[in-house]
VOMARNU-754220 format. One record per residue (C-alpha): x, y, z; residue in one letter. Coordinates in Angstrom, 2 decimals, decimal comma. Last residue first. Layout:
N
- X Y Z A
...
***
This chain:
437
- -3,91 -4,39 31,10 X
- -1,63 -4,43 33,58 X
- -0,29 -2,02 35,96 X
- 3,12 -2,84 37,60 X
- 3,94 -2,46 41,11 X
- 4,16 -5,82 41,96 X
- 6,58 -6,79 39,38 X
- 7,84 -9,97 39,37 X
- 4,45 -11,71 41,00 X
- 2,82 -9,91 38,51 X
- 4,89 -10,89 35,75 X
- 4,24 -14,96 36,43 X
- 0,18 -14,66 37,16 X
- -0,32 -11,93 33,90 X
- 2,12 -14,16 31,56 X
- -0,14 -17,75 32,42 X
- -3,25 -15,47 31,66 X
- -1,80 -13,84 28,69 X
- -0,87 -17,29 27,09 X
- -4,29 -17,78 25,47 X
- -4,30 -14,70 23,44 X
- -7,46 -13,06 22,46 X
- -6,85 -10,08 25,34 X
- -3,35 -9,22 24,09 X
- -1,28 -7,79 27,50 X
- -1,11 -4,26 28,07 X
- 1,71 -3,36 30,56 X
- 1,25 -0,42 32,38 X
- 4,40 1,29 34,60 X
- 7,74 0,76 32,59 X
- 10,42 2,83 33,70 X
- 13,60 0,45 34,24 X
- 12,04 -1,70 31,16 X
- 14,70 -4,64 31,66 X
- 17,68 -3,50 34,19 X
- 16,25 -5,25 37,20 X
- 16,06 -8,53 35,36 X
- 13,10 -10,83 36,57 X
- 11,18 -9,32 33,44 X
- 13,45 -10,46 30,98 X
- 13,10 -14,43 32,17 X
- 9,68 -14,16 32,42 X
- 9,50 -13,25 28,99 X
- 11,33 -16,12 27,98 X
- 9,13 -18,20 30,39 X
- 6,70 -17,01 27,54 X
- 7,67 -19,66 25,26 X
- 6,02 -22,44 27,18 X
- 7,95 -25,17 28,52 X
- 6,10 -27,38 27,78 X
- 3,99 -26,60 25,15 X
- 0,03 -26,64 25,40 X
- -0,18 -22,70 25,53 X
- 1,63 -23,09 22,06 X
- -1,29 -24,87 20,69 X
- -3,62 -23,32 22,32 X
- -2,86 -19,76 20,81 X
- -2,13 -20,68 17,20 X
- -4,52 -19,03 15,14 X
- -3,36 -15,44 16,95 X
- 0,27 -15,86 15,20 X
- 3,22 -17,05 17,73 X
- 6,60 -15,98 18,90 X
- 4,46 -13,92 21,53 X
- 0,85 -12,47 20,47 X
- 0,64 -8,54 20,96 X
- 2,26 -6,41 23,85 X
- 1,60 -2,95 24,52 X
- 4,44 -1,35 26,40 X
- 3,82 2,19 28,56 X
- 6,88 3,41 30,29 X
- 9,10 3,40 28,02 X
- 12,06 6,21 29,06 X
- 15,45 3,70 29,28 X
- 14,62 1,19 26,77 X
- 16,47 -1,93 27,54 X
- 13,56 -3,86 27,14 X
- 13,09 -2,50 23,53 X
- 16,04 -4,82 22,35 X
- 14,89 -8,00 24,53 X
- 11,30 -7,87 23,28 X
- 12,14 -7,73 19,68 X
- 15,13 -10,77 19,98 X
- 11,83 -12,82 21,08 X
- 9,76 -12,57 18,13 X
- 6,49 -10,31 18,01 X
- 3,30 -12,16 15,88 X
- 1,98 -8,92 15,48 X
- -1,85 -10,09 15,70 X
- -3,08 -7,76 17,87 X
- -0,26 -5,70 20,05 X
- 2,56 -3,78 19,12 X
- 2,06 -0,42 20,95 X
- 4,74 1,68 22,44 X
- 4,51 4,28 24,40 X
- 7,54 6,63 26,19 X
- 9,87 6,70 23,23 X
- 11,85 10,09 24,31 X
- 15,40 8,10 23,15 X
- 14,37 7,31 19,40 X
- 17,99 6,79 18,39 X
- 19,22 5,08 21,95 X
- 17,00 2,58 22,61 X
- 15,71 2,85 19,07 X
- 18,38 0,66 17,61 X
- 17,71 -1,96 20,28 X
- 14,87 -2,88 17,86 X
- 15,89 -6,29 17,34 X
- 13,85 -7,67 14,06 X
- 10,53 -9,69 14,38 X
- 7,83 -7,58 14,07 X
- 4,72 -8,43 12,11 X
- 2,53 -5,61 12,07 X
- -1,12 -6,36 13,81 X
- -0,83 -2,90 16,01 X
- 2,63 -0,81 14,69 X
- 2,11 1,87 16,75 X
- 4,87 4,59 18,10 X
- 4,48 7,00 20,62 X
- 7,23 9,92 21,80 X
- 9,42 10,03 18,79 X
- 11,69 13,05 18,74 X
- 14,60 10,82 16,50 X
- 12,28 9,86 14,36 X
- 15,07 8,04 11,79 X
- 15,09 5,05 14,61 X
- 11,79 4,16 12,45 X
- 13,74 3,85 8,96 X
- 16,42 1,01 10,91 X
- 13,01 -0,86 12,21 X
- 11,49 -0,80 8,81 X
- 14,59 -2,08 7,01 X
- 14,45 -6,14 7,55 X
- 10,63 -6,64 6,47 X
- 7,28 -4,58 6,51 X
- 5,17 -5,74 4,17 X
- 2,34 -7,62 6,13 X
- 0,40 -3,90 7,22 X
- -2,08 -3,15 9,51 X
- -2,27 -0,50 12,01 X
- 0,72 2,50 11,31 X
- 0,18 4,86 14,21 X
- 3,52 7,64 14,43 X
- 3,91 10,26 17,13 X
- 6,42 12,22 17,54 X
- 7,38 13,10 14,35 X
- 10,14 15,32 12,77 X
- 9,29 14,82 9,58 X
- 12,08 14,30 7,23 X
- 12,39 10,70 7,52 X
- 8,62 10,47 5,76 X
- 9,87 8,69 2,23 X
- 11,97 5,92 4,57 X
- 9,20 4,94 6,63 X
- 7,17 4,00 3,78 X
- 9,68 2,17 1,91 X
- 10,04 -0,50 4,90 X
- 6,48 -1,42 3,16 X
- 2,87 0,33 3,06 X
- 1,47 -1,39 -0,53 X
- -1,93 -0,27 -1,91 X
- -4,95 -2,18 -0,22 X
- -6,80 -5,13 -0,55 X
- -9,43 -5,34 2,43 X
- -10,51 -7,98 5,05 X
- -7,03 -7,93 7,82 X
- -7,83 -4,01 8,88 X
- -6,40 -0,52 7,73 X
- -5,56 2,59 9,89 X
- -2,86 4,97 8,91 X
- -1,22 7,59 11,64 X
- 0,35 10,84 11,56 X
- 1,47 13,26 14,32 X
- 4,26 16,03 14,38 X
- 3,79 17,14 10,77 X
- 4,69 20,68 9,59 X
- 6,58 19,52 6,16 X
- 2,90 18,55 5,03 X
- 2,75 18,55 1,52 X
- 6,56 16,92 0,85 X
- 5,78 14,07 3,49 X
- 1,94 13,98 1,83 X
- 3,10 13,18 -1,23 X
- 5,86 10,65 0,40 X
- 3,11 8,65 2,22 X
- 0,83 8,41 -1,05 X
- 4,45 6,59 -3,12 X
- 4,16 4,09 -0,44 X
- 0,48 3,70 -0,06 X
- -2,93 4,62 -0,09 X
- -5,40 3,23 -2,66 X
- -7,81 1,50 0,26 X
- -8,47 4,21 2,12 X
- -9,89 3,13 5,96 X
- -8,95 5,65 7,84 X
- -5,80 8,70 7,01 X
- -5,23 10,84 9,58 X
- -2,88 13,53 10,05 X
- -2,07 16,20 12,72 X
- 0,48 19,22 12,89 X
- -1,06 21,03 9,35 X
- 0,20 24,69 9,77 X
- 0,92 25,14 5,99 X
- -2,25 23,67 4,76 X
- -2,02 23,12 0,60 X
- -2,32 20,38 -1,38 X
- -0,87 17,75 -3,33 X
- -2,79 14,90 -0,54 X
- -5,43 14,42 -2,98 X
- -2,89 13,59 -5,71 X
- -2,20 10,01 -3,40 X
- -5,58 8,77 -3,43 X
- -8,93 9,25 -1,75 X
- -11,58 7,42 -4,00 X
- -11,63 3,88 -2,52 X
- -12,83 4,78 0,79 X
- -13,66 1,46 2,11 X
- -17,18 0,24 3,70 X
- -16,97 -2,20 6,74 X
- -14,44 -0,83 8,79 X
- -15,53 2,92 7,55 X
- -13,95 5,63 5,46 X
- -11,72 7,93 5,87 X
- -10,53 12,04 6,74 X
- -8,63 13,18 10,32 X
- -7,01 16,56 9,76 X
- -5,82 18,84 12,67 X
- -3,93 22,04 12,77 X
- -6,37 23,72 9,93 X
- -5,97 27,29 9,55 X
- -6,24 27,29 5,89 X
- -9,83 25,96 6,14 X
- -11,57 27,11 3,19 X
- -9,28 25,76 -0,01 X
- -7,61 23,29 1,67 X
- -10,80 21,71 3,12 X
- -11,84 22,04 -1,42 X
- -9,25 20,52 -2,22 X
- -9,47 17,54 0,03 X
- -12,79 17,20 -1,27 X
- -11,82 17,37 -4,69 X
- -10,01 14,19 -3,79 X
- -13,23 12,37 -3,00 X
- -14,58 11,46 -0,06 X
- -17,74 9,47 -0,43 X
- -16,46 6,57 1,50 X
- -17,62 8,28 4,86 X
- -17,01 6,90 8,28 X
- -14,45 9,49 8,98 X
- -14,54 13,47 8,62 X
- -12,70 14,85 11,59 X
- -11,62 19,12 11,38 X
- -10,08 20,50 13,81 X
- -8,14 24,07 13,85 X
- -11,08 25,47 12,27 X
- -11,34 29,35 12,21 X
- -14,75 29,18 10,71 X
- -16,95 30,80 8,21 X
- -14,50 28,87 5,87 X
- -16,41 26,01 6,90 X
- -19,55 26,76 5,25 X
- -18,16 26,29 1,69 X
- -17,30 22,23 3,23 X
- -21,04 21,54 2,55 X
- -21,09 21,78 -1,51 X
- -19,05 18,43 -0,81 X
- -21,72 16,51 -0,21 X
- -21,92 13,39 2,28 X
- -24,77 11,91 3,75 X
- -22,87 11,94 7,28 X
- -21,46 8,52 8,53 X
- -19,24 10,87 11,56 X
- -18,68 14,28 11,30 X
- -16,41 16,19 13,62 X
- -15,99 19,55 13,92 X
- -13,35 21,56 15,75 X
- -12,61 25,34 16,12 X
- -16,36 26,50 16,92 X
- -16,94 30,13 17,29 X
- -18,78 29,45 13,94 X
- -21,78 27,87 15,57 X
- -24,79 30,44 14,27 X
- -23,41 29,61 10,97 X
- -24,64 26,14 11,78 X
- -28,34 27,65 10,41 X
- -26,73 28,52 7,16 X
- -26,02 24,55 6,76 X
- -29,92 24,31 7,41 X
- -31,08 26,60 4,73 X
- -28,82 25,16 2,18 X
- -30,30 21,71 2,39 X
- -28,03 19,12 4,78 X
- -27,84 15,96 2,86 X
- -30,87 13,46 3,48 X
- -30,02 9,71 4,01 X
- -30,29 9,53 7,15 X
- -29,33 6,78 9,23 X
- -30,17 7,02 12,75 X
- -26,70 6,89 13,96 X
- -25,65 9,62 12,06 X
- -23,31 11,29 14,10 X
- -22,47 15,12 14,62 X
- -20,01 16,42 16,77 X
- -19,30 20,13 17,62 X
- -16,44 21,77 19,41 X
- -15,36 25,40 20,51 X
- -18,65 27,32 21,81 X
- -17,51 30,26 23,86 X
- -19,90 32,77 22,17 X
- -23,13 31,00 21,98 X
- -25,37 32,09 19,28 X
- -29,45 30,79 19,12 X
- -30,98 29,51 16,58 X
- -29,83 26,36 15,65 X
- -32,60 23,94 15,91 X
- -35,07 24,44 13,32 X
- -32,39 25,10 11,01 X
- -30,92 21,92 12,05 X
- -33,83 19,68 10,85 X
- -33,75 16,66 12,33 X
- -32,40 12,99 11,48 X
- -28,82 13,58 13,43 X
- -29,14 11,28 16,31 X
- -25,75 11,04 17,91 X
- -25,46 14,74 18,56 X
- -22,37 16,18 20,70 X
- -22,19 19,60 21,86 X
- -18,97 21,17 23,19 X
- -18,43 24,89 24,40 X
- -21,73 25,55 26,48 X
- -20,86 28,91 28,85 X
- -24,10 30,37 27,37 X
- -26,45 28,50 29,06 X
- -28,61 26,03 27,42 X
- -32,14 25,94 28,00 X
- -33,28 27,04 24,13 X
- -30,91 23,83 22,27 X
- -32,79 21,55 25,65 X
- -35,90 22,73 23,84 X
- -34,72 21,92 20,12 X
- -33,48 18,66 21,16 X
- -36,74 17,60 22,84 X
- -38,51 18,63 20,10 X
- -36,29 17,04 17,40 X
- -36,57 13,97 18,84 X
- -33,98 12,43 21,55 X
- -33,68 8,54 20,92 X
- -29,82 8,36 19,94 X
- -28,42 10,09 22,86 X
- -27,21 13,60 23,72 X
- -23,96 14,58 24,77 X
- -23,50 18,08 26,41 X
- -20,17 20,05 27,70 X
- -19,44 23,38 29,62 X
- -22,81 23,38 30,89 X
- -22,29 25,90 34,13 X
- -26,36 26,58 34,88 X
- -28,19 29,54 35,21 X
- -29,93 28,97 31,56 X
- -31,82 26,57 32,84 X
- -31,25 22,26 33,38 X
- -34,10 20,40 35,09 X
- -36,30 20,11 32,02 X
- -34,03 17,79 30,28 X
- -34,45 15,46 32,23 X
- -38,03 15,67 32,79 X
- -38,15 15,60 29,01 X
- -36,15 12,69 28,24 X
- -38,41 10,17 28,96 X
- -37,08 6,65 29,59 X
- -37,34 3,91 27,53 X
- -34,07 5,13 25,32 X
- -32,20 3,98 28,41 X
- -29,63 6,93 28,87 X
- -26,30 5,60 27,73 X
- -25,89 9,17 25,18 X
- -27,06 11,41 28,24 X
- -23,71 13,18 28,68 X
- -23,54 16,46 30,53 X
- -20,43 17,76 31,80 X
- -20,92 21,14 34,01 X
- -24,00 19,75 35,35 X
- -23,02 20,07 39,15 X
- -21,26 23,39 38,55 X
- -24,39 25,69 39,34 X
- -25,21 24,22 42,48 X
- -28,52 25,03 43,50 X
- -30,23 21,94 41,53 X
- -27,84 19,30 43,01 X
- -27,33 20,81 45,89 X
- -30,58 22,09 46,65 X
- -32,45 18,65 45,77 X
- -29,74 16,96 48,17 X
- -30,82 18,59 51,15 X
- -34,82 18,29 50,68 X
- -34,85 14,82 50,59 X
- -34,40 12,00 47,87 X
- -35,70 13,72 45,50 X
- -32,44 14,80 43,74 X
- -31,10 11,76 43,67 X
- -33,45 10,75 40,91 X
- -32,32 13,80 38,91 X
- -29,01 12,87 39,90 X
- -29,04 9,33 38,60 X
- -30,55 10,15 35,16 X
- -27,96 12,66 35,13 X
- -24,85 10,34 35,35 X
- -23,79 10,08 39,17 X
- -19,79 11,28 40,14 X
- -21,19 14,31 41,23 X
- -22,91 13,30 43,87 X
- -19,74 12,58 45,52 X
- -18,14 15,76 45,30 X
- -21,82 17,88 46,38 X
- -21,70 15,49 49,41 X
- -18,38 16,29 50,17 X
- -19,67 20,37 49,59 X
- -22,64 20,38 51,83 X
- -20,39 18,94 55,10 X
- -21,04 15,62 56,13 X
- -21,75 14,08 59,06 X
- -26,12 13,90 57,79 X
- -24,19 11,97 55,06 X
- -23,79 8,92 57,32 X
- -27,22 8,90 57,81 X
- -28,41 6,60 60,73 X
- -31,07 4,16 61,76 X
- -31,25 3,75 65,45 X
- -29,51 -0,07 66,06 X
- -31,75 -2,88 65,92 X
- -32,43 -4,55 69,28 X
- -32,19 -8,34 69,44 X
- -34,51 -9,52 71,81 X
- -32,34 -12,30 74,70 X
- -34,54 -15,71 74,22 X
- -35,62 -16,78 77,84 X
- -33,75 -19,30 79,14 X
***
């Protein structure tokens, strides 16, 4: 029998059935690199990605492969454009910064820099009304503070309401420009150089400030920032953030409870490597006048019996994080003293006891839970995995009840703990519909 010849089917576009704009929606899901490439693959798609004015409205170039060129990229966008936002990565040179700077479009509102080892003044020249947010990182390392000539040059910026600065070669003589501003924003973290005058001095020139993140870095403390900086003035401060500062504690959180009478959101980050000043149930206790709604304390071995009682004090709490706190205490308190709690996160090494899960499962309105190592500290993973039974059929045991976390929709489970995978295949079974994490 002769061998029957197997005909290949006509080659067909399935975007050929498509109407300009669904191709114009899925195209823009590509990174830039991708549509510039995409963009000579006929005729079609080169007019709807370079016709359409909204199909570079958020530009971020900050994972583009530092081997390719940036200049062909960078060539496609013109001043007819939609750039509402542009990120641009670690390799781009001053030239090709300063000739994207002269091809933006006036509707830009956020720029992001990652490579900040150029001069600015050479940069900066042109105004754009509707700008609102500027980030600067020093990736590169410099070493150079901004001269005078190029901090005038960010004048031509001061639409902006936020700025964020990240590792910069600190000087205070810099915050004078910002009261060219109407900041609402302003992020200074990665930088041990702070000093209390410079707190004084953000006072002093920003006194519409909403938002306040200051701080040092993981690896390099801010050991300057103390509890005097925080005797100052910003009436409408909402937002506060305190990195890395190894002399703030107790007595630091009730300065800045008396300062900032305005606060709605505060948190305190601190890792497991560094001595730092005391955050104990006492901490909780100096800020019960605030009404917050959301609170972030990450890293502390102090808290004891009273912390729990202190928290149920925030009676308009909406997010709470106590991330590598130990918490062993039933917190059915809060179920009906902290009754808008919607997120709660008490993962990392929180070592969280069994009478904690079973108060805050009866919470009516959480509906995202964040769940560090169970009855156990993160050196002691396999060892408890290789009980039998293992401790988490307790959890199992909550989650079969209807009645336990009525609301909850994502559940984060710790990633470095061994008993997450046995947890994940139980839950999941219980609760179909639930999102883990």
């Amino acid at each position: 029998m002769k061998k029957q010849q197997i005909r290949k089917p006509p080659s067909f576009d399935p975007f050929t059935q498509l109407t300009n704009e669904y191709v114009r929606i899925i195209l823009s899901y590509l990174n830039v690199f991708d549509l510039v490439r995409s963009a000579r693959v006929c005729r079609r798609w080169r007019e709807i990605i370079e016709k359409d004015p909204l199909m570079f409205e958020y530009v971020n170039l900050e994972n583009i492969d530092s081997s390719k060129p940036l200049f062909p990229i960078l060539k496609i966008f013109s001043r007819d454009k939609t750039i509402i936002s542009m990120k641009l990565p670690p390799h781009a040179t001053q030239t090709d910064t300063a000739y994207m700077f002269m091809q933006l479009p006036q509707s830009i509102q956020y720029l992001k820099f990652t490579n900040i080892n150029m001069e600015f003044s050479k940069i900066f020249t042109r105004k754009f009304p509707n700008f609102k947010s500027l980030t600067l990182v020093n990736s590169k390392n410099r070493k150079k503070p901004f001269d005078e000539i190029e901090m005038k040059s960010f004048l031509t910026l001061k639409s902006a309401q936020e700025l964020n600065f990240q590792q910069l070669p600190w000087e205070d003589s810099f915050i004078s420009i910002f009261s060219e501003f109407n900041l609402q924003v302003l992020c200074i973290y990665d930088c041990p150089n702070l000093t209390n005058d410079s707190l004084y001095l953000i006072s002093k020139h920003c006194k519409l400030l909403q938002k306040l993140l200051v701080g040092g870095s993981e690896q390099v403390y801010n050991a300057q920032i103390s509890k005097s900086g925080f005797q100052i003035d910003l009436v409408h401060l909402k937002s506060l953030e305190i990195r890395y500062c190894s002399r703030i504690g107790d007595q630091s959180l009730d300065i800045i409870a008396s300062s900032f009478p305005t606060l709605i959101e505060f948190a305190l980050v601190r890792n497991n490597f560094e001595k730092c000043a005391k955050i104990s149930d006492q901490a909780f206790k100096n800020m019960q006048d605030l009404q917050l709604q959301r609170l972030s304390i990450i890293y502390t071995r102090k808290l004891r019996d009273q912390a729990h009682i202190y928290i149920s004090k925030f009676h308009q709490l909406k997010y709470l994080c106590l991330r590598n706190c130990p918490l062993q205490y039933d917190v059915s308190i809060w179920n009906e003293n902290c009754p808008l709690l919607e997120e709660l996160d008490v993962s990392g090494d929180s070592w969280v006891s069994q009478s904690f899960v079973l108060g805050i499962a009866q919470h009516q309105n959480l509906k995202i839970f964040w769940l560090g190592h169970f009855e156990h500290g993160d050196l002691d993973c396999d060892t408890k995995l290789q009980q039998y039974p293992p401790e988490g059929l307790f959890l199992e045991s909550i989650f079969k009840k209807e009645t336990s976390f009525p609301k909850l929709h994502t559940l984060h489970l710790e990633h470095d703990c061994n008993l997450t995978y046995w947890l994940y295949a139980r839950i999941s079974k219980l609760r179909p519909k639930l999102f883990f994490r």
